[in-house]
C-alpha positions in Angstrom: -108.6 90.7 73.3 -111.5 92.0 75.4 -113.5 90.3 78.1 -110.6 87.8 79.3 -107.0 89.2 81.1 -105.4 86.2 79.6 -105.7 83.6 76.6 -106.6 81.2 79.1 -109.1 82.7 80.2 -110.7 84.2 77.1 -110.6 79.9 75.6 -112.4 79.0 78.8 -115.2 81.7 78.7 -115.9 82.0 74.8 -114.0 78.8 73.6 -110.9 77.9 71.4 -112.5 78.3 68.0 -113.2 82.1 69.1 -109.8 82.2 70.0 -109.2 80.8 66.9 -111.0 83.2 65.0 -109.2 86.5 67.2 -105.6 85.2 66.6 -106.5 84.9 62.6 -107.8 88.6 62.0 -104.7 90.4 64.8 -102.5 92.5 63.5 -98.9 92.1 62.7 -96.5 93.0 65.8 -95.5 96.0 63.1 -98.8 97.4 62.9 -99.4 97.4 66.5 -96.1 99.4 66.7 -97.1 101.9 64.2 -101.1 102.1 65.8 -99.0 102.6 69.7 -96.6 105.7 67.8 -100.2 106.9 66.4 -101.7 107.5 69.5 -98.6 109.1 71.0 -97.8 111.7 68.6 -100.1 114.2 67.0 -100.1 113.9 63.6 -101.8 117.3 62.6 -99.1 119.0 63.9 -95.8 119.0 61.5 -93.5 118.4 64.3 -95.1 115.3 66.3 -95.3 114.2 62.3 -91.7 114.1 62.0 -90.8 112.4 65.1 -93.5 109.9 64.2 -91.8 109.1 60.6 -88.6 108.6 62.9 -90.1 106.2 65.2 -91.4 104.1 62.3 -89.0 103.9 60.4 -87.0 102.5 63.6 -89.7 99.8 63.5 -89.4 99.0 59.7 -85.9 98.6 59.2 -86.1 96.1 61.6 -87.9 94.1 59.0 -85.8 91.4 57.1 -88.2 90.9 54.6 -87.6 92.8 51.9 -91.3 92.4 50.5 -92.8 92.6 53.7 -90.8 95.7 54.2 -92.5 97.5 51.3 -95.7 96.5 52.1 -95.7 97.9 55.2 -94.1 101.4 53.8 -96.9 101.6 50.9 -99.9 100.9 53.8 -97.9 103.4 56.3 -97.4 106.0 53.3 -100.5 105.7 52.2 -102.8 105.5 55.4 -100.7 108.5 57.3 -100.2 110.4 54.0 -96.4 110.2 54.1 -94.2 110.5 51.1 -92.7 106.4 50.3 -89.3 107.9 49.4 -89.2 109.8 52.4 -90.3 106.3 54.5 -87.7 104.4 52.0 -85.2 107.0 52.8 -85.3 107.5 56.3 -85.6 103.5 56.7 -82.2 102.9 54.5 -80.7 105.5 56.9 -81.9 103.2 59.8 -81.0 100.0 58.3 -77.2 101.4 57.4 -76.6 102.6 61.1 -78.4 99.2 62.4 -75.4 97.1 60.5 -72.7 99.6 61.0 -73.1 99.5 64.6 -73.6 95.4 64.6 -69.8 95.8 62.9 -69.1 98.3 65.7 -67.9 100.3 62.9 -69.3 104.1 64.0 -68.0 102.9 67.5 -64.7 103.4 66.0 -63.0 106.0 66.7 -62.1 108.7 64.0 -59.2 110.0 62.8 -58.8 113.6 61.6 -59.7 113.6 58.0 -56.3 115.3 55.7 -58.0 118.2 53.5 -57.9 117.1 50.2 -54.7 118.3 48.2 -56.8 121.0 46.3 -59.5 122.6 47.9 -63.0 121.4 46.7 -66.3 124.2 46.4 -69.2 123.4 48.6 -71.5 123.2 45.7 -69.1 120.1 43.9 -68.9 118.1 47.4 -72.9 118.8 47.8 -73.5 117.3 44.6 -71.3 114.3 45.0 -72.5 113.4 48.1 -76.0 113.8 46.6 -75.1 111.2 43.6 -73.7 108.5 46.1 -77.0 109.3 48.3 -79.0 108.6 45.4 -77.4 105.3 44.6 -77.7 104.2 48.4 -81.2 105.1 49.1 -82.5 104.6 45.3 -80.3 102.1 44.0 -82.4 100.7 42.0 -83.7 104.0 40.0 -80.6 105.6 39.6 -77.3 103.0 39.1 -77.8 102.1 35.4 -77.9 106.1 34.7 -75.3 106.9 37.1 -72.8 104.8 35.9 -73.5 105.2 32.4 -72.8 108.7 32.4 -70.6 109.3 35.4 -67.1 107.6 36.3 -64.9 107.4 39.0 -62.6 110.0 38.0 -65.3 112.6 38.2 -65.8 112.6 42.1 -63.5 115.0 43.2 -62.8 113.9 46.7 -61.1 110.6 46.9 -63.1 109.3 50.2 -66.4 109.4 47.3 -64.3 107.9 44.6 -63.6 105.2 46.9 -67.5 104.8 48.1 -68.6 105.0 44.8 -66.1 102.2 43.4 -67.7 100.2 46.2 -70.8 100.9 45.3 -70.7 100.1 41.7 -68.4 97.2 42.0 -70.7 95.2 44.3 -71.2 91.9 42.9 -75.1 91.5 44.0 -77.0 94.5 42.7 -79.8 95.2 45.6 -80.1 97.9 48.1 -79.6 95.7 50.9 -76.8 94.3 50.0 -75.1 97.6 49.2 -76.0 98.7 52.5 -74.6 95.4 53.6 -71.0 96.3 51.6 -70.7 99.9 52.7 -71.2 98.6 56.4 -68.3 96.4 56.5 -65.9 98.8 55.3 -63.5 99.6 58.2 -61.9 102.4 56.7 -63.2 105.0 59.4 -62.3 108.2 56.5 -64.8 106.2 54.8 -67.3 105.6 57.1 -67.3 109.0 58.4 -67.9 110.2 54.9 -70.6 107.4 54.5 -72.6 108.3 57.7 -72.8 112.4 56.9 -73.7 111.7 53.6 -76.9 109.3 54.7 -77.7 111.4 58.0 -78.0 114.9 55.5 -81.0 116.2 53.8 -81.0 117.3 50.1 -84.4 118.1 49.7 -85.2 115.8 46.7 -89.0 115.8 45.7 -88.5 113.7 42.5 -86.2 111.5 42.2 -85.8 111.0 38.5 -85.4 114.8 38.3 -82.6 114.8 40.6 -80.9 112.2 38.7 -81.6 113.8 35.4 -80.4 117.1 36.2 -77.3 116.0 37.8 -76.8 114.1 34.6 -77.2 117.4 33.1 -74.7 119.2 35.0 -71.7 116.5 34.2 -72.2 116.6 30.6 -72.3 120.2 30.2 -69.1 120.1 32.0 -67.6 117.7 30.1 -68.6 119.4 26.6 -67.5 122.7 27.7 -63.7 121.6 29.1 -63.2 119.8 25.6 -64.3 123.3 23.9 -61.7 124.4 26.4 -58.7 122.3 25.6 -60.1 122.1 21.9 -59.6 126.1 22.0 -56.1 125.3 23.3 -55.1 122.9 20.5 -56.4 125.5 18.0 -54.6 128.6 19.8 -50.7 126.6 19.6 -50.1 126.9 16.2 -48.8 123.2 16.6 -51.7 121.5 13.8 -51.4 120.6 10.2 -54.7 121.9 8.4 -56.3 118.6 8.4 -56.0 118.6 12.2 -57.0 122.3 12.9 -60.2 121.3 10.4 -61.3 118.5 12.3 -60.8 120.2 15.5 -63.1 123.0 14.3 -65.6 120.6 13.4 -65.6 118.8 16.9 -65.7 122.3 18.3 -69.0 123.7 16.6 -70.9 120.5 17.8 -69.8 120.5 21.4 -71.1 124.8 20.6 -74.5 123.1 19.1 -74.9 120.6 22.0 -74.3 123.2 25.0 -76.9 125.2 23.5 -79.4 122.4 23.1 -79.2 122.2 27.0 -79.3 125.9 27.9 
């Protein structure tokens, strides 16, 4: 509004239907955000472009609309040349610590976590973290070929066999409302877990990739510990020849299948 310090004023110098006319074409209270974090960071420089994408992303997942919501992240990805799954990302990251703290949830105090009972590689505990980040922050993409191919019993850790029950047994299939489920869990073990898994970085670049080679790597394991206890069976002497024939059968197409994916 220029030429008036006031709405008052600008109706009584250029008249209501002017005033009219400016409300109509403002923008949204969101855009005005985003245009104020414009001027105050430096978006040429990879730094000031980070910080930026944090200070949106504050502003978005204040946003209750869901459609509104994505709107605003295709117009902010596109116009400031920022990756949407980053924006979508670093928004669900937002959102989750907005309604854990409304539960006063990370408030909570945490307990010392007891080392699981058998110790667990970095690489496994990586990669389940990964698959319950993807279903958090790409719910949508990724839980009907998660859960078709990976169960329960595969996480190794039971603080992620206990996330990822959650996850899949939540009875309204959005990525709000899983947000919205994980939040009111007052396990703190859990949340703890919960909140280092959405605060890391995994360096995904495609999403469907990521999925698809994880997918990968649990049926390759699965093939190759049946060829393993398969091996077993064959090795005890304990078959009839019917048994040790079929085995052998099983065990040249599990030997056919790993090589298909090498």
């Amino acid at each position: 509004m220029e030429g008036a310090k006031d709405p008052d004023e600008y109706i009584i110098k250029y008249g209501s239907e002017r005033f009219k006319l400016l409300a109509k074409n403002a923008i949204s209270l969101v855009e005005f955000k985003v245009k104020m974090l414009k001027n105050k960071y430096d978006l040429d420089n990879a730094t000031d472009k980070v910080r930026f994408l944090k200070e949106i992303t504050k502003v978005l997942s204040e946003v209750e609309n869901n459609i509104e919501r994505e709107i605003y992240i295709d117009k902010i990805a596109e116009q400031y040349n920022i990756s949407k799954e980053a924006i979508f990302g670093e928004v669900n990251k937002q959102m989750y610590k907005n309604q854990a703290s409304n539960n006063n949830i990370l408030s909570k105090p945490v307990h010392n976590v007891d080392k699981p009972k058998e110790q667990v590689s970095e690489a496994i505990i990586k990669r389940e973290n990964m698959i319950l980040y993807l279903l958090i922050n790409h719910y949508e993409e990724s839980i009907v070929d998660m859960t078709s191919n990976i169960v329960k019993e595969d996480f190794k850790l039971e603080v992620n066999q206990k996330i990822f029950e959650a996850i899949t047994e939540a009875k309204e299939r959005d990525k709000d409302r899983i947000l919205q489920v994980l939040s009111n869990i007052e396990d703190t073990t859990i949340q703890s877990q919960i909140s280092e898994i959405m605060l890391s970085d995994y360096g995904i670049t495609s999403v469907a990739k990521c999925i698809e080679d994880i997918i990968l790597i649990y049926t390759k394991e699965r093939l190759n510990n049946r060829k393993f206890d398969i091996i077993k069976e064959l090795e005890s002497g304990n078959l009839s020849k019917e048994e040790a024939s079929m085995l052998e059968i099983e065990l040249n197409n599990i030997i056919i299948e790993l090589a298909k994916i090498k």
